[in-house]
N, C-alpha and C positions, 0 to 999 in steps of 0.2 A: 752521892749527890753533889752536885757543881752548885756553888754562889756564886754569884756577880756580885762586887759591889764597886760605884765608882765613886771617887775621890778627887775633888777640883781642890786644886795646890798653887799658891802665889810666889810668885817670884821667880821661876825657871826661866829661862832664856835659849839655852843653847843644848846640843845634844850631850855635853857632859852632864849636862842637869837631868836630864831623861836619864841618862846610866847610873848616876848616881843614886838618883829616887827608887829605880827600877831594883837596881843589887837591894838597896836596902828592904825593901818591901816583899824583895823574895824571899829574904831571908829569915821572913813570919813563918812560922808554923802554921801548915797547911796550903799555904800560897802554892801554886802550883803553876801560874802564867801572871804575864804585868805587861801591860799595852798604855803606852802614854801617848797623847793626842795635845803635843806642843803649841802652846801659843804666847809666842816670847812675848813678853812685860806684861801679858795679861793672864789669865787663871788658863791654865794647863790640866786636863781631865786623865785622871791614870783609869782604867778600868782593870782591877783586879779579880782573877778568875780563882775561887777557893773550893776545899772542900768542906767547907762549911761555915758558917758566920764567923766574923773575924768580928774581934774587941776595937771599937773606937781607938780609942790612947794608944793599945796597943800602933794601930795605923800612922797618928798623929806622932808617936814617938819615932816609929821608923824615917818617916821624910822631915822632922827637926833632925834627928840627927845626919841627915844628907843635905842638909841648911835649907831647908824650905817647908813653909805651916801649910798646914791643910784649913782650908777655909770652909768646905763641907761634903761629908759623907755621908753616902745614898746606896742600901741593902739593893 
């Protein structure tokens, strides 16, 4: 079984931001795809493709550590 879940993130700008966010977020167990929908200086939407529901913090921890907060996530 496939999840969706998307995740609107602040502070991205440019496409190293999208690669950054992206490596990090695949790097969750289970991640399987990461499509981000840029919107420089304003909230940028990742929609993450899993095999199964994915841990909040877990999410929230991967794009801090790519320097940018998740403002909110949606199963």
């Amino acid at each position: 079984m496939s999840t969706i879940t998307k995740v609107s993130i602040d502070g991205m700008t440019c496409g190293h931001c999208v690669d950054a966010v992206t490596e990090e977020l695949k790097a969750i167990n289970g991640v399987q795809d990461v499509a981000i929908e840029l919107n420089k200086g304003g909230i940028s939407t990742a929609t993450v493709n899993s095999t199964g529901d994915l841990d909040p913090e877990q999410i929230g921890e991967a794009v801090a550590e790519a320097g940018y907060l998740v403002v909110a996530a949606d199963a």
